[in-house]
C-alpha positions in Angstrom: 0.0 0.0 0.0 1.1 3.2 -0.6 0.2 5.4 2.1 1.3 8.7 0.7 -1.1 8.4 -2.4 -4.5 8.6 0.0 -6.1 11.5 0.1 -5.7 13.3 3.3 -9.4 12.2 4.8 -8.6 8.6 3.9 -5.2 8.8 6.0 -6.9 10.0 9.1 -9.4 7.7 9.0 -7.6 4.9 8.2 -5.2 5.9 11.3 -7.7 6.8 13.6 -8.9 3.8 13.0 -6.0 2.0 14.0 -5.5 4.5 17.5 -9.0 3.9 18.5 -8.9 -0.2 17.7 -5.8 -0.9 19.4 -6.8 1.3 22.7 -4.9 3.9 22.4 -7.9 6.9 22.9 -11.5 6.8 23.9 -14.3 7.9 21.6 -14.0 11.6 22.7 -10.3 11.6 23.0 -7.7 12.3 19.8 -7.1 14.3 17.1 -5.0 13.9 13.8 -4.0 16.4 11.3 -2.7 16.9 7.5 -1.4 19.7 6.1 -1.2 19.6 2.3 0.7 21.0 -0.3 -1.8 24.1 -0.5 -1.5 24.7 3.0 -4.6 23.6 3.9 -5.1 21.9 7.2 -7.2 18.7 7.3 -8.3 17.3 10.7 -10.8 15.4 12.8 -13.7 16.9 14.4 -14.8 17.4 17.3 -17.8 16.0 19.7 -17.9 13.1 16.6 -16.8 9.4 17.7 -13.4 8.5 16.9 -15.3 4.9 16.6 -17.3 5.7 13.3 -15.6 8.4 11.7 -16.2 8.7 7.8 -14.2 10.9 5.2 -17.1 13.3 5.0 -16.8 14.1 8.9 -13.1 15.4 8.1 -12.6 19.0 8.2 -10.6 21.5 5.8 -9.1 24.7 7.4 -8.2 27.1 4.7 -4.7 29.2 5.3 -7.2 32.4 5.5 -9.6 30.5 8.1 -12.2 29.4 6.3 -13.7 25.8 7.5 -15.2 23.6 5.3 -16.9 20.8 6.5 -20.0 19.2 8.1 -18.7 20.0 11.7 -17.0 21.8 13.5 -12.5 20.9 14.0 -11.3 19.8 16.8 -11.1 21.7 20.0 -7.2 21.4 20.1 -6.9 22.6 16.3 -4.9 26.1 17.9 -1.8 23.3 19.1 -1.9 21.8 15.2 -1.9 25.1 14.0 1.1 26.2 15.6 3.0 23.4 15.3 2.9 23.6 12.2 4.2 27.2 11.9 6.7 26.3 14.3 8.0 23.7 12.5 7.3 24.1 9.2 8.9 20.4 8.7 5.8 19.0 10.1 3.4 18.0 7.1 1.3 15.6 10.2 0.3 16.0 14.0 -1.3 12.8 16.3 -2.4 13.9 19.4 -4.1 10.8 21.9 -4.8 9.7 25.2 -3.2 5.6 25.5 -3.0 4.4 29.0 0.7 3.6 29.2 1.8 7.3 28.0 -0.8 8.7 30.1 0.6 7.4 33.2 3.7 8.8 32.5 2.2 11.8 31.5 0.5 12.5 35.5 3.5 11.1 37.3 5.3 13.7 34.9 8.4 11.2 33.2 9.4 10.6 30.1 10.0 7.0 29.6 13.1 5.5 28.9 13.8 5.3 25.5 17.0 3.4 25.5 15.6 -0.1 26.9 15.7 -1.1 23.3 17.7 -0.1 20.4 15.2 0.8 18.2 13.0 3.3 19.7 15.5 6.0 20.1 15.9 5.4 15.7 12.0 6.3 15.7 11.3 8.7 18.3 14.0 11.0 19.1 14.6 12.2 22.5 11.1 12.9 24.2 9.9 16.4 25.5 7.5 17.3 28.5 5.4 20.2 27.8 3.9 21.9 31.2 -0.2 21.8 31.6 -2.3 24.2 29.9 -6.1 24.2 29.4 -6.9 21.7 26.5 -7.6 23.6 23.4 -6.1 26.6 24.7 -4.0 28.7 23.1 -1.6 28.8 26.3 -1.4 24.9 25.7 -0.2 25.4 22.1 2.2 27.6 22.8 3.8 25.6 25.6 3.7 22.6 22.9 5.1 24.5 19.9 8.3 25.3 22.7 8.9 21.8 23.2 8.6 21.5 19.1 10.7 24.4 18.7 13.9 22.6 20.9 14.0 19.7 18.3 11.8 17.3 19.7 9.2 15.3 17.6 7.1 13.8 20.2 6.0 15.8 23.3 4.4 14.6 26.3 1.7 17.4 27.9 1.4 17.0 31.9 -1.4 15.0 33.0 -2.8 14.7 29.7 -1.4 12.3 26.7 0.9 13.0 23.6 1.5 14.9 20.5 3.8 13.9 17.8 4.6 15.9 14.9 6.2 14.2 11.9 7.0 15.1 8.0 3.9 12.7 7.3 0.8 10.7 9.3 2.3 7.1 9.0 5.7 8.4 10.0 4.0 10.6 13.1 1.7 7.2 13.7 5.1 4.9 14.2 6.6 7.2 16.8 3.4 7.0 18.3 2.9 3.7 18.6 6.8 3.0 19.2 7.1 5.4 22.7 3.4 3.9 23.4 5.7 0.1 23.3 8.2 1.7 25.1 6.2 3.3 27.9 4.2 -0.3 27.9 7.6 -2.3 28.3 8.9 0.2 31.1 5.8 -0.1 33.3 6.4 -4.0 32.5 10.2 -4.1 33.3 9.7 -2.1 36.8 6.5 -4.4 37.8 8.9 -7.0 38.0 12.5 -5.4 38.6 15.1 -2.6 37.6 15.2 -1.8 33.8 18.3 -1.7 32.7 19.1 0.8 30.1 21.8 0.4 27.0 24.8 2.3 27.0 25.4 4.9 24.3 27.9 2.3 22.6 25.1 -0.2 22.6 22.7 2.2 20.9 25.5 3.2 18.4 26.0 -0.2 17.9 23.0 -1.0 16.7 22.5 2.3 14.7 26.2 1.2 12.7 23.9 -2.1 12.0 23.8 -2.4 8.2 21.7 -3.8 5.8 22.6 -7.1 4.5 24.6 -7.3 1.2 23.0 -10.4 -0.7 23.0 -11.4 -4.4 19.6 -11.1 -6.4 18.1 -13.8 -8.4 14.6 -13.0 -10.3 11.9 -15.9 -9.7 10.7 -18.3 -12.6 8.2 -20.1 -10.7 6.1 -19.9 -7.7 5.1 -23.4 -6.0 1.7 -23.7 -4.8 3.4 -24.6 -1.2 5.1 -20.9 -1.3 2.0 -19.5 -2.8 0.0 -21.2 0.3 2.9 -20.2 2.6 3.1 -16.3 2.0 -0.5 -16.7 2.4 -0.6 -18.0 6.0 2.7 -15.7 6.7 0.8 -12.4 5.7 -2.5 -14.1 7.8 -0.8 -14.3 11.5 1.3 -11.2 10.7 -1.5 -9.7 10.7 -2.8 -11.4 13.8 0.5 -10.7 15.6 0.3 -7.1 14.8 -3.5 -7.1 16.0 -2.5 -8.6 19.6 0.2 -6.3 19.9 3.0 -9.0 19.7 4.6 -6.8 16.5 4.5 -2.9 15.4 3.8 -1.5 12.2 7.5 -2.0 11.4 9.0 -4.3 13.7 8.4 -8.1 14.1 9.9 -10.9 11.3 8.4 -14.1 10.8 10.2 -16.6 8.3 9.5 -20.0 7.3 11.5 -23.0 5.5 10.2 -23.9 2.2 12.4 -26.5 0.4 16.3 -27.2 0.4 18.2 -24.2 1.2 15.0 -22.0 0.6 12.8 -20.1 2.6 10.3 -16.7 3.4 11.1 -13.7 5.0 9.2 -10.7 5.7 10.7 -7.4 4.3 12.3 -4.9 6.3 10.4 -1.7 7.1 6.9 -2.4 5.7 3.7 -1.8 7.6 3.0 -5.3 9.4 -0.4 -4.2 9.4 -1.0 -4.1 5.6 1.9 -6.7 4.5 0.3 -8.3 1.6 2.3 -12.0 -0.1 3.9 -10.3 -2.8 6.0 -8.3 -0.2 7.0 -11.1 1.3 10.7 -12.3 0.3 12.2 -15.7 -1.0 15.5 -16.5 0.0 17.0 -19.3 -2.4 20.4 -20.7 -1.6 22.1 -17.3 0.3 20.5 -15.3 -2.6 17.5 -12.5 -2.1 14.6 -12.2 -4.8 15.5 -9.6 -6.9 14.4 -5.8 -5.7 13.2 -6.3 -2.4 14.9 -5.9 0.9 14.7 -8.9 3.5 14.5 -8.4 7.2 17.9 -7.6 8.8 18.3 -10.5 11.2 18.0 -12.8 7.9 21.7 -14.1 8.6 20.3 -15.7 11.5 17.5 -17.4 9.9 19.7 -18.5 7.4 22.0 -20.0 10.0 19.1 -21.1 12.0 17.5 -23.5 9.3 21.0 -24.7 8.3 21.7 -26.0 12.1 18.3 -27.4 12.6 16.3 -29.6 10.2 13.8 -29.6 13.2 12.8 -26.1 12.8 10.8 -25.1 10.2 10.1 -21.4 10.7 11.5 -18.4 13.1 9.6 -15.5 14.4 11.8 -12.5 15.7 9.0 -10.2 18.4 9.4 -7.1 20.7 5.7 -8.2 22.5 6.3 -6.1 25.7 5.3 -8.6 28.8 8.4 -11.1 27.5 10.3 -8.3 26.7 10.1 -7.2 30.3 11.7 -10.1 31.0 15.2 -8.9 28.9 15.1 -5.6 29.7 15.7 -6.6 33.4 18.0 -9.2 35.5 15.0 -11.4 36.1 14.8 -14.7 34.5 11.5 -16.0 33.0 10.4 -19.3 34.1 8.2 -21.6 32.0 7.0 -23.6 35.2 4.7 -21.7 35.6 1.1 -24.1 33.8 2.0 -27.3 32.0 1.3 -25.6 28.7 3.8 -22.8 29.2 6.6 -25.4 30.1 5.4 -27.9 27.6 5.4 -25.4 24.6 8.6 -23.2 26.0 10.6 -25.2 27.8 14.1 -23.3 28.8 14.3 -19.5 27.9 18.2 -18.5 28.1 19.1 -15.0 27.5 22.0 -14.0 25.8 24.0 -10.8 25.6 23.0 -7.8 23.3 24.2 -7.6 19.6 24.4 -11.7 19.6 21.8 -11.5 16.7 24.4 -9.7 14.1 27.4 -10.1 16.1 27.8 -13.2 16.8 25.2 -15.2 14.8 26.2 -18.5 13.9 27.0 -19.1 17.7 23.7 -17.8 18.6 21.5 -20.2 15.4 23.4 -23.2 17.4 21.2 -22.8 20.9 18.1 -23.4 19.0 18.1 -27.5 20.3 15.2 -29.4 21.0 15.1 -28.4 24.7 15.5 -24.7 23.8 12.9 -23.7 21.2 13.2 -19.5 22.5 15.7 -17.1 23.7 15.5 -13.8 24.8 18.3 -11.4 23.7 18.8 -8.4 26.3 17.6 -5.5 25.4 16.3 -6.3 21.7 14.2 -9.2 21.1 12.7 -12.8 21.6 13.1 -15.7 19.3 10.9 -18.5 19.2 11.3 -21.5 16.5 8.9 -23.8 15.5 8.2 -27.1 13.6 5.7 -25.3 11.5 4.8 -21.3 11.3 1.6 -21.9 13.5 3.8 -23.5 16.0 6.5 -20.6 16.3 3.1 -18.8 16.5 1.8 -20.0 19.5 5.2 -20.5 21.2 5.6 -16.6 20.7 1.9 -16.0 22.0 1.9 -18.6 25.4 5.6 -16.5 26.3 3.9 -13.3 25.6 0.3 -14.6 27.8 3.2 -16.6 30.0 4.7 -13.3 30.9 1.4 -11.2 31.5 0.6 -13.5 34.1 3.6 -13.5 36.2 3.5 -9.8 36.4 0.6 -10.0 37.5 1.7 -12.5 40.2 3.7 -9.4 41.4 0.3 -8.0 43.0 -0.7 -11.3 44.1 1.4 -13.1 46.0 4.3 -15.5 45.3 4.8 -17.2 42.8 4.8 -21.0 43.0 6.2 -23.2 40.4 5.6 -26.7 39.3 7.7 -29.0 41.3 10.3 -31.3 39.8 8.6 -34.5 39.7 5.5 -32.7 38.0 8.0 -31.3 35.4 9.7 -34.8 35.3 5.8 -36.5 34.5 5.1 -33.9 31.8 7.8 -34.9 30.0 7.5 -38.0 29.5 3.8 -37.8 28.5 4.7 -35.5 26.0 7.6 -36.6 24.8 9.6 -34.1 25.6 13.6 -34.3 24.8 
């Protein structure tokens, strides 16, 4: 899909859309913004709900004032306005209300953004602007400061967040990617200390290149790789809808035949991915103009080690990621399906996926189907791409539950002889 080619209404829709159905505003909360070429300033209304919106309840501002439109713009159109003329680099503002931002927003933080490598790459550094009175011109000025210093996204005391950006989708994944990281903090410090990357670990992973690989141009598609980019495309979709992926980060891959297998593409919208994005590898070589996932080295070196495994899944889901962001070890003893399907979760040290990844392809055993990497990502294999799938999901649900534990009580894990019992009526090696 080609984002830019909508018409402003159709982005805003389709955005706020996305906002309100993953729970990231209420029906009275929010407000986006376009400005076009013209200088005309499209935007949600206000008193409408962010649930139903249509193109025709969009609203035109002319440069001279004029509004065109069936309503009337949103309340908070004086902070769009002038972030726009203070930055006239901005072409997109998204204002909203999710929980995890909000709760930084009253105890007045800005969350850590170096937990993991990318969100520092999206967002920037993070700005605080002080209260004002929603919609007020006071507020807009106190926003178009924090705009003003160089920041993108701003957080406004005891209310939510703006972020300004040089288009919607582009505003929409910082968005979503300091809504992750506010998520993952509250996680991390549920169950411990988080413990941040240096500034050589974030450089580290910014020097990361992409992957030099020769092109070959298809002849042929099987119907097995026709079925498999089907199914691929299906639970990206589904891992992007349970908040397992982001619109630009998640990879899922899957064996085909001999030395061939799919990837997904790096930075396309997980939301949209459709089969013909998807990317063949075929003996070390990449199908001809598109650009795999980074971490496709270790895929490569994955499915070379292990007949066994039949497709990877690469995931920042924020409950497991808690878990490498911190000193504290996950345990899968947790309900017999969480040991049965996860078994041993090692971690291993940051920049092992690019740095060191033929040692890291050989822990991928039997026993040892995940592994956490600190402070970037979790890795689960799987016979099949529905059984990575639900190894990913059960260490994501897994990990929800023993946070929760922390406001329970103790935790209390299957015994030893339980463990011992499960696996030998599953057959576990």
């Amino acid at each position: 899909m080609n984002f830019e080619l909508l018409h402003p209404a159709d982005q805003l829709i389709m955005i706020m859309e996305r906002i309100y159905g993953y729970g990231m505003t209420t029906t009275s909360g929010g407000n986006l913004s376009i400005m076009d070429e013209d200088g005309d300033i499209w935007i949600t209304p206000g008193g409408i709900d962010k649930g139903a919106l249509t193109r025709k309840d969009v609203i035109r501002v002319k440069p001279d004032g004029t509004i065109i439109g069936d309503h009337k713009p949103s309340s908070e159109f004086p902070f769009h306005q002038l972030a726009y003329k203070s930055r006239p680099d901005f072409k997109a503002v998204l204002h909203a209300h999710p929980p995890a931002l909000v709760a930084f927003s009253i105890v007045r933080r800005i969350p850590d953004i170096n937990l993991v490598p990318n969100i520092q790459k999206v967002c920037g550094k993070v700005g605080m602007a002080e209260y004002g009175l929603p919609g007020s011109t006071e507020l807009a000025e106190k926003i178009a400061l924090e705009f003003k210093k160089g920041f993108n996204s701003v957080i406004l005391e005891n209310h939510g967040i703006v972020v300004g950006s040089d288009n919607l989708f582009n505003a929409f994944r910082s968005f979503e990617t300091l809504d992750f990281c506010a998520r993952l903090e509250i996680d991390a410090r549920t169950i411990g200390s988080p413990i941040a990357l240096t500034k050589d670990g974030i450089e580290l992973s910014k020097n990361k290149q992409q992957i030099l690989m020769e092109e070959f141009l298809p002849t042929s598609f099987t119907s097995l790789e026709r079925e498999a980019r089907r199914v691929m495309c299906e639970l990206i979709h589904r891992a992007y809808d349970q908040k397992l992926f982001t619109s630009t980060e998640g990879t899922f891959s899957r064996r085909l035949q001999g030395d061939s297998f799919l990837i997904t593409p790096y930075d396309v919208d997980r939301k949209y991915i459709e089969p013909e994005d998807i990317v063949r590898i075929d003996n070390g070589q990449k199908e001809a103009g598109k650009m795999p996932s980074r971490s496709v080295l270790l895929h490569k070196a994955i499915y070379e080690k292990h007949p066994h495994i039949n497709s990877v899944i690469i995931a920042h889901a924020p409950n497991i990621m808690a878990f490498a962001v911190t000193e504290i070890a996950f345990d899968s003893r947790t309900i017999p399906e969480s040991y049965i399907l996860l078994r041993n979760i090692p971690k291993v040290s940051y920049g092992t996926v690019f740095m060191e990844t033929e040692k890291l392809a050989e822990k991928f055993v039997p026993s040892v189907p995940i592994v956490l990497v600190k402070n970037d990502c979790i890795i689960a294999t799987g016979s099949s791409l529905i059984n990575a799938f639900d190894r990913l999901e059960v260490a994501e649900y897994s990990a929800k539950a023993i946070i929760a534990c922390k406001q329970l009580g103790d935790i209390v894990t299957i015994d030893d002889e339980k463990i011992a019992a499960l696996e030998v009526a599953f057959n576990l090696e």
